[in-house]
C-alpha positions in Angstrom: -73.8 -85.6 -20.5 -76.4 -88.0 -19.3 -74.2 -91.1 -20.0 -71.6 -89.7 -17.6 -74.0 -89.2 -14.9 -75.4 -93.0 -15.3 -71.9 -93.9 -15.5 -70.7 -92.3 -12.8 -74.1 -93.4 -10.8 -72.8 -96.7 -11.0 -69.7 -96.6 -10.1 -70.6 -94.9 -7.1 -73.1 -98.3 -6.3 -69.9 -100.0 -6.9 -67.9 -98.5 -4.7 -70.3 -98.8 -2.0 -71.5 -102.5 -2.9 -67.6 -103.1 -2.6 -65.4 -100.7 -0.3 -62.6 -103.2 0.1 -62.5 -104.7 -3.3 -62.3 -100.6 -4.8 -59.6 -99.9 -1.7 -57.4 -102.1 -3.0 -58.0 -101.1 -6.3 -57.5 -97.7 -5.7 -54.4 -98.0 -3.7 -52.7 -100.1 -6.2 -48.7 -98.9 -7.8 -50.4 -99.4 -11.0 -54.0 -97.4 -10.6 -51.8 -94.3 -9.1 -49.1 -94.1 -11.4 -51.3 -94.4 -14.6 -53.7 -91.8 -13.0 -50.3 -89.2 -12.5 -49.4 -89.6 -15.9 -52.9 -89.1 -17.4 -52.6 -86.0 -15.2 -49.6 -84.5 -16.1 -50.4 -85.7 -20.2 -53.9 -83.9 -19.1 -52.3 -80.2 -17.5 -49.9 -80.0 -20.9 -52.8 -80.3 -23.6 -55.3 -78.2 -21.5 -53.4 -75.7 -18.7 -56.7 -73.3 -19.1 -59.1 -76.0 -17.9 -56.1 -76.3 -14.5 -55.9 -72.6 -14.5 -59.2 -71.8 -12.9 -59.0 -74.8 -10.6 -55.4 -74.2 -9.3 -55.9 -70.6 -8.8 -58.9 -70.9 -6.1 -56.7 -73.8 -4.6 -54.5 -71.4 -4.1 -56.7 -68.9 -2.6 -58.4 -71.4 -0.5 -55.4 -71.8 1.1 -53.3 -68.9 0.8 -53.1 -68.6 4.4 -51.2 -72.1 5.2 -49.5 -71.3 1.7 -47.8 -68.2 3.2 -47.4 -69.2 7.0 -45.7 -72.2 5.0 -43.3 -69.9 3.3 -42.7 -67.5 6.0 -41.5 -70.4 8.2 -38.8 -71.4 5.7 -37.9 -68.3 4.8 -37.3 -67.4 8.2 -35.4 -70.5 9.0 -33.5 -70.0 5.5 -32.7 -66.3 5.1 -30.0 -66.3 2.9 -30.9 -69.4 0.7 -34.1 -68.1 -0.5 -32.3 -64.7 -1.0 -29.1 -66.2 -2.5 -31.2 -68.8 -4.5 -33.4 -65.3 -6.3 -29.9 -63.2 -6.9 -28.7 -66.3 -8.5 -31.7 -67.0 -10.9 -32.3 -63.1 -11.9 -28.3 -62.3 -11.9 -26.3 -65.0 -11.8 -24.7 -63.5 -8.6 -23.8 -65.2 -5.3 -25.0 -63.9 -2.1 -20.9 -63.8 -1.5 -20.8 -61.9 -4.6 -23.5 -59.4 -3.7 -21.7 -58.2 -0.3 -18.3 -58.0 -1.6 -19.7 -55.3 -4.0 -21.9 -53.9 -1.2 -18.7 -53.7 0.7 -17.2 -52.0 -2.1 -19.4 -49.4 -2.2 -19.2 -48.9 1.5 -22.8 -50.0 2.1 -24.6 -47.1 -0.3 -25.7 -46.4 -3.4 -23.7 -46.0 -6.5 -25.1 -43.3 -8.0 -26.1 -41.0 -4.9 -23.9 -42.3 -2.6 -26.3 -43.1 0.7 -27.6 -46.0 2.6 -30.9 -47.3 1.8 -33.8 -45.8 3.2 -36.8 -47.7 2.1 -38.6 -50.3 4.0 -40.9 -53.2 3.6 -43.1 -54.3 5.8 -41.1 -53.0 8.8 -37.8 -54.2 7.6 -34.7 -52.3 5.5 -34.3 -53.2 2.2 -31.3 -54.4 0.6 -29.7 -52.4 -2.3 -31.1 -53.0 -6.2 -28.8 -55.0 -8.4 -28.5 -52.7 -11.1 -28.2 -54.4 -14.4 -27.9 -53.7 -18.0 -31.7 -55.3 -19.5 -29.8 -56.0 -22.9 -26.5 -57.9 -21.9 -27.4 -58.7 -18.8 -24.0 -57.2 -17.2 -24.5 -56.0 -13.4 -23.1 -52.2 -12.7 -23.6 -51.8 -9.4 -26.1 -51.9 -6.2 -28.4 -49.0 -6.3 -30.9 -47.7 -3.4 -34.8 -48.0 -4.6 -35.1 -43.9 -5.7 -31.8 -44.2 -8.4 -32.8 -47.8 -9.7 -36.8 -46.3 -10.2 -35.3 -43.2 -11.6 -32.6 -45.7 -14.1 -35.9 -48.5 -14.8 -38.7 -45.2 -15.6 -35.5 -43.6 -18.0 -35.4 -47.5 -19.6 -31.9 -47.0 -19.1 -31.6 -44.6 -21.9 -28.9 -41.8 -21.4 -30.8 -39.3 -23.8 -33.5 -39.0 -21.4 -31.7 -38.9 -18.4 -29.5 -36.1 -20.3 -32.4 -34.0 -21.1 -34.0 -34.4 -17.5 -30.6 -32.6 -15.8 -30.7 -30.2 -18.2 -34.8 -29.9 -17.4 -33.9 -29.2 -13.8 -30.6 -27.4 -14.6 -33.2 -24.8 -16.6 -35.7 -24.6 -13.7 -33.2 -24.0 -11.1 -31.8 -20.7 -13.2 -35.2 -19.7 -13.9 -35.8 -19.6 -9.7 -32.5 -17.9 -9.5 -33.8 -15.0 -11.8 -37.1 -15.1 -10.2 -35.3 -14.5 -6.4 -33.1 -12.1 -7.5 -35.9 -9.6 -9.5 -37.8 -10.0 -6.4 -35.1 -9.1 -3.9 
């Protein structure tokens, strides 16, 4: 450890014995491009030694980070919309309102608009999907696609929750009509 600071002592006199000579060195095609590819060879063998380091870069500067992204997102709605239902579902933003439009604007499985909000704003309907092939069924309001992801998508458990409820609700009915 002590070589490296004597090493990197020196260096330092170097640079300040010649600041013109190490400009040009350091501004050289050559100098740059070998230092980006020892970087890049560098981030594949050892991501953990980048992790720490790119994470508080990125809280340093979270807040130009995000007024970044909120200025292209709100010059580019639709891209950075269509771009995510194209990577998670293969669909086009085209695609996505034709089958809203279908629907009539609401939910397939209750049958009304969306209701939930974030951060002021209406949400669009969930792209329901089947997790194992992948196949879209439908646009669903936040409440059904929670109920569908909680169930895992498993018609057993959805079966035995009606009938859950179904039970309940006849067990009230008794209740109401002893007491009446």
């Amino acid at each position: 450890m002590a070589y490296k600071n004597r090493a990197s002592e020196r260096a330092a006199e170097w640079r300040q014995k010649n600041p013109e000579r190490y400009r040009a060195y350091a501004r050289s095609d050559a100098v740059r491009e070998r230092n980006r590819d020892w970087m890049v060879r560098d981030r594949k063998e050892h991501p953990e030694k980048y992790k720490k380091k790119d994470r508080l870069k990125r809280h340093r500067h979270a807040t130009s980070i995000n007024a970044q992204k909120r200025k292209y997102r709100a010059s580019h709605p639709r891209s950075s919309w269509g771009a995510t239902l194209k990577r998670k579902y293969g669909l086009s933003a085209e695609q996505y309102l034709a089958m809203l439009a279908q629907q009539g604007g609401c939910c397939a499985i209750c049958g009304k608009p969306e209701t939930a909000r974030w951060r002021g704003t209406l949400c669009r309907l969930s792209v329901d999907h089947d997790h194992t092939t992948g196949e879209i069924r439908g646009l669903t309001c936040r409440r059904c696609n929670s109920i569908l992801g909680l169930a895992k998508d498993d018609k057993s458990i959805l079966t035995r929750a009606i009938q859950y409820l179904q039970k309940h609700r006849r067990r009230q009915y008794a209740i109401r009509a002893m007491a009446g």
